[in-house]
N, C-alpha and C positions, 0 to 999 in steps of 0.2 A: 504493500500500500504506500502511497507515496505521502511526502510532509503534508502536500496541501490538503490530503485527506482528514490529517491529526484533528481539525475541528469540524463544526458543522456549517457549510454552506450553503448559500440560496439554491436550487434549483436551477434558475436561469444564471447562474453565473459561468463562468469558461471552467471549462476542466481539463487538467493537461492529460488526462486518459484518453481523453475525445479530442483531442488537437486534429483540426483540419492539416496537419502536418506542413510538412516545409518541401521547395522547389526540388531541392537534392537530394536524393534518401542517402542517410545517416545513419544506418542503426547504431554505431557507437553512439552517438548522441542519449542513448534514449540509457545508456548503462552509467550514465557520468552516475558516481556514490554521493546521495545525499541533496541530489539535482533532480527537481521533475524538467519537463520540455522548457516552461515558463523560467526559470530559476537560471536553467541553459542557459536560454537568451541571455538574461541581465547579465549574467558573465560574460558572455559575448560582446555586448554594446560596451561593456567598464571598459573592456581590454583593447577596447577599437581606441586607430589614433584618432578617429574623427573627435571623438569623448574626450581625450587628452587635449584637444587643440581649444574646448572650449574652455579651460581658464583663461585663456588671452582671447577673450572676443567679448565686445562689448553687450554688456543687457541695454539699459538704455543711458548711464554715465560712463562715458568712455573710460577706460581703467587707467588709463595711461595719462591721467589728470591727480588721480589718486587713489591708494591701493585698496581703499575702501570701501567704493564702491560693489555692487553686486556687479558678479561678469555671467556670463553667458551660462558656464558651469556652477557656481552655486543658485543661480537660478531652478537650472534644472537639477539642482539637490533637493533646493525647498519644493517644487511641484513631486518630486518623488516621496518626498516626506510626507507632503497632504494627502498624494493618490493611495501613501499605502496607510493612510489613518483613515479615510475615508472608506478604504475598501475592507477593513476591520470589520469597523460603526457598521458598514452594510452588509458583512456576510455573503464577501466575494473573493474572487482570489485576489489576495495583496502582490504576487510574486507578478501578475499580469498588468497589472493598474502601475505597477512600480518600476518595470520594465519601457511599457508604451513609455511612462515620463523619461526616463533615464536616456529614451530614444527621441523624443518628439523634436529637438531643435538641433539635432548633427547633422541639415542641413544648413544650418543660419550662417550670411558669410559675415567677414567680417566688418565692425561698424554698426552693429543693432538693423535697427530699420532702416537709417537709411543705405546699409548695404543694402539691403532685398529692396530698395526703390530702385536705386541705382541697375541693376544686372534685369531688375521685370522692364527697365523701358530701354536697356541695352538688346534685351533675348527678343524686342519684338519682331515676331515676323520669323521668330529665328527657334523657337518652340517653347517661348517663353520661361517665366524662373517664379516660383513657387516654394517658399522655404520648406514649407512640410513635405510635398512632391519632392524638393530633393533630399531631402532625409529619408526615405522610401528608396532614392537614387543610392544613397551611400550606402546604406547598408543590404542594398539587391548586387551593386555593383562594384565602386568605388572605391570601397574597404576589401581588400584581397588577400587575409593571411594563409589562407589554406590554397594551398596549391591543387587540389581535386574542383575547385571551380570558385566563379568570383562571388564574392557579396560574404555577409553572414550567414545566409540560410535561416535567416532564422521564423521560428512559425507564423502560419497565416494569421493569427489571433493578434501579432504583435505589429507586423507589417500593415493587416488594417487597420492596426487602431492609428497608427500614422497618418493615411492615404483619408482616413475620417476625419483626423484632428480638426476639430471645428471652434473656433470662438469668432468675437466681432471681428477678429484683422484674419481670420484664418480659415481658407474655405476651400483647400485640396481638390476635394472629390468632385466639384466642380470643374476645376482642370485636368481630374484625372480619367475623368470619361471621354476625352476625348482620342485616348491612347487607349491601344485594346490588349495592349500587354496589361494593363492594368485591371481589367475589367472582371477578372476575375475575382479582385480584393471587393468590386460594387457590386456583385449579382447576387449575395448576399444578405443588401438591404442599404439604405442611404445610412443605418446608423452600423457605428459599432456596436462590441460587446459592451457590458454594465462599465467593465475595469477600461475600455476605450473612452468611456464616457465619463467619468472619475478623472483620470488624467487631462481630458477637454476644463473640466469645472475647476481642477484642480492648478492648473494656470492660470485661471483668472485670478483665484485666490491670490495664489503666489504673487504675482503682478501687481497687483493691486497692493498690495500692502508692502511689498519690498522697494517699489520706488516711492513712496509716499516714504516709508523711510530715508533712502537715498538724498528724496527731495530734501524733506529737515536737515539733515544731517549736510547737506550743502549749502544752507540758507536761502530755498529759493524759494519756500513755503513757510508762512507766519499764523500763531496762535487763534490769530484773531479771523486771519482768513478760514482755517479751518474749520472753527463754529460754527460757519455754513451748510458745516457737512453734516447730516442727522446722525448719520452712520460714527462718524468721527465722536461726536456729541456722547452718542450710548455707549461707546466703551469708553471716553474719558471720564467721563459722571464720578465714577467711584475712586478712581484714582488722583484726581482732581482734589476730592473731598481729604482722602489721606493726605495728599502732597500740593497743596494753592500753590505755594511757592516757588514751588524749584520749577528752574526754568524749560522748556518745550524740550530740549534736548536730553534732558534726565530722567525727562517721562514718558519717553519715545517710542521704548523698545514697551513696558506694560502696556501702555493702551495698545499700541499691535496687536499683540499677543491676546487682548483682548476683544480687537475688533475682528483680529481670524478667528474667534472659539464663534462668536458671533455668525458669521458666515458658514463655519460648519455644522457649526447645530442646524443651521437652518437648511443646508443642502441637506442633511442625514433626513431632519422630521418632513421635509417637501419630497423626497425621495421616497421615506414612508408611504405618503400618501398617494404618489404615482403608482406606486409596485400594486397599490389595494386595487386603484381604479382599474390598471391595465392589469393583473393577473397575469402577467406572463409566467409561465411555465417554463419553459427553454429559452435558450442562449440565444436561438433563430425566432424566438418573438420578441426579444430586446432589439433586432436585428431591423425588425418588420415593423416599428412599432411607429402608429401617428408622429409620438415627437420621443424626444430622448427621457429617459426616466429618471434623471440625475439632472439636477439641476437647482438652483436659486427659488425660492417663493417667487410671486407678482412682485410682492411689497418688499422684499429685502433685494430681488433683483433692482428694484428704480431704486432704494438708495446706493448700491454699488454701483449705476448707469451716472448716479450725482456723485459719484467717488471719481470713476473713470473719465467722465466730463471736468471736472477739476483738474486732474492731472494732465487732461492734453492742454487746456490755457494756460495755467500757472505752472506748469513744469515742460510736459515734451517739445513747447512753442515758444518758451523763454529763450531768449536770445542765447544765451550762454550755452545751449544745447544747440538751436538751430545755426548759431555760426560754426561747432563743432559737425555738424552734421553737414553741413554744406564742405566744408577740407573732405569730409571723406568720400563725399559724393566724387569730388574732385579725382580725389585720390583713385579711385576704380574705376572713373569712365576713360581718364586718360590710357591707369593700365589696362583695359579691356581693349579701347581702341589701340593702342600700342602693337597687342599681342594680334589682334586679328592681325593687322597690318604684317607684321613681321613673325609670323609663326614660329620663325625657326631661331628663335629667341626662349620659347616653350624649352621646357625640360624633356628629354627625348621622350620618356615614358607617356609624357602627355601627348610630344608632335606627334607619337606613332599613331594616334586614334583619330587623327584629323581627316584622314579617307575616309575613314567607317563613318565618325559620325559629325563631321562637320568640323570648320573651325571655331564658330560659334558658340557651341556647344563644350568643347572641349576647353576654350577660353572662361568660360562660364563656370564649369566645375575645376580645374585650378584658381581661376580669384577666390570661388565661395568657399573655397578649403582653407585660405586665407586664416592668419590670425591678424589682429588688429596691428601688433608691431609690424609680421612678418609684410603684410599691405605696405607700411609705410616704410620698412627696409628697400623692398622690392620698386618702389615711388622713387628713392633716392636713388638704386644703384641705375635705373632705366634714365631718368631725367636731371639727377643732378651731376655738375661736370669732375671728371677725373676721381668718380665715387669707384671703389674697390667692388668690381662684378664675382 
């Protein structure tokens, strides 16, 4: 019997007994000691360099300002943390829900968002760029340590929860029906599993409340602006009452901590009440299902939408960001155009693939593998004069 059996789960949750299995059959996979299929993965995704490359890649404060900030990889810690606390509370598999996060952004290039503006209006015409779509790419493709074939292989449970990943900026499946290699992750159903669904909720969380830290913690957000915030308001209330005094930044990290318990109570009890309404039974009626079963109330989803609306005016639109975000734009349409231009500037492993699949393309996944230094190393040694190649 395997760990994930040790407790009792939903029904409809994934089971790595039933795993719709993976592209390359494996059966060593299935003997690893102490590893169901699920559990596989996760060790597969840690050990990938895509994973390693995300401590130097921006979330949304460039790190290379200060080391303080969140980067790309403890971002995706804390959505790993909430999807497998989430998938606890629901009585689903934690190994799956923790996995999808540990995988959902090892496509992101470097630069945060305005990397992925930059390469979506470079790729047009050209088969465009999709962070989530290429997170599905690296780890089908891109990541190559086993010499018996490329990609990770790893299961279709975990691959869709990618090719699904859905919130307000992020909507794959969209662009991924229009490739038929893929279509086999969508015939499915438009949603993923519970723990694909977990890990979608589970970034907002994350988001949500690690840059509104960030923000304080860089002064680009004040006390009084926040009161605006209802959400803000109920978790400071009590903390506030202990401590009037000490100043916003002392009291920064407990109201957090208390405005996530907030948020996830209220995923788990709305969650509750989906699972009653919709009854699903199997994994393939989570699959099938009107809307996702994981998700925000009405009423706590609009104060998160009055969170999220706060942070794009007084934080992702503040000068200090958008002049940072405009060098990097900089920074990668030069290199993209550069590299089209003079392919054979490309690292051989790369120029070799430019027959098969384009130069475009192959431009596109060397910048997005990028780390934020390694961008601006590679800026200087292309355009600044007598720089060490």
């Amino acid at each position: 019997m395997s760990a994930h059996h040790a407790r009792e789960i939903a029904t409809y949750a994934a089971d790595p007994d039933a795993s719709r299995g993976r592209v390359h059959d494996e059966p060593a996979s299935t003997d690893a000691p102490g590893y169901d299929v699920f559990e596989f993965d996760r060790r597969r995704v840690c050990n990938s360099a895509a994973f390693r490359r995300l401590e130097y890649k921006t979330q949304a404060f460039v790190t290379l300002e200060d080391d303080h900030f969140r980067t790309r990889l403890t971002h995706t810690l804390e959505v790993a943390g909430v999807s497998r606390a989430l998938a606890r509370a629901l009585g689903v598999n934690e190994a799956l829900a923790e996995t999808i996060a540990l995988a959902h952004d090892l496509g992101h290039p470097p630069f945060g968002h305005a990397g992925e503006m930059s390469l979506r209006e470079l790729m047009t015409g050209h088969g465009g760029f999709e962070h989530n779509m290429h997170s599905l790419r690296v780890v089908d493709y891109l990541e190559h340590p086993y010499p018996d074939f490329r990609g990770l292989n790893l299961t279709y449970e975990c691959r869709e929860g990618l090719i699904k990943h859905t919130t307000r900026y992020d909507k794959p499946s969209s662009a991924a029906g229009k490739d038929p290699a893929l279509w086999d992750l969508l015939e499915s159903g438009q949603l993923p599993t519970v723990e694909g669904q977990i890990a979608c909720v589970a970034d907002r969380i994350a988001y949500d409340c690690h840059d509104l830290e960030d923000a304080i913690a860089a002064d680009l957000v004040h006390e009084e602006e926040l009161r605006e915030l209802r959400l803000w308001c109920e978790a400071a209330e009590a903390v506030r009452t202990v401590h009037p005094q000490r100043p916003l930044v002392a009291i920064r990290r407990p109201v957090l901590d208390r405005l996530q318990y907030l948020l996830l109570g209220d995923v788990i009890a709305e969650t509750g009440r989906r699972v009653a309404e919709e009854s699903p039974t199997l994994v393939d009626d989570v699959r099938v299902a009107e809307r996702a079963v994981v998700g925000l109330s009405d009423a706590m989803s609009e104060r998160a939408n009055e969170l999220e609306a706060f942070l794009v005016e007084r934080v992702y639109r503040h000068h200090r960001l958008v002049r940072m975000d405009a060098k990097a734009r900089r920074f990668i349409t030069m290199l993209f155009e550069a590299y089209v231009d003079h392919p054979n500037m490309l690292p051989p492993r790369f120029a070799a693939r430019i027959d098969e699949q384009g130069v475009h393309r192959v431009v596109c996944d060397y910048i997005a593998g990028m780390t934020d230094r390694y961008c601006q190393d590679d800026y200087r040694r292309l355009f600044e004069p007598f720089e060490r190649v």
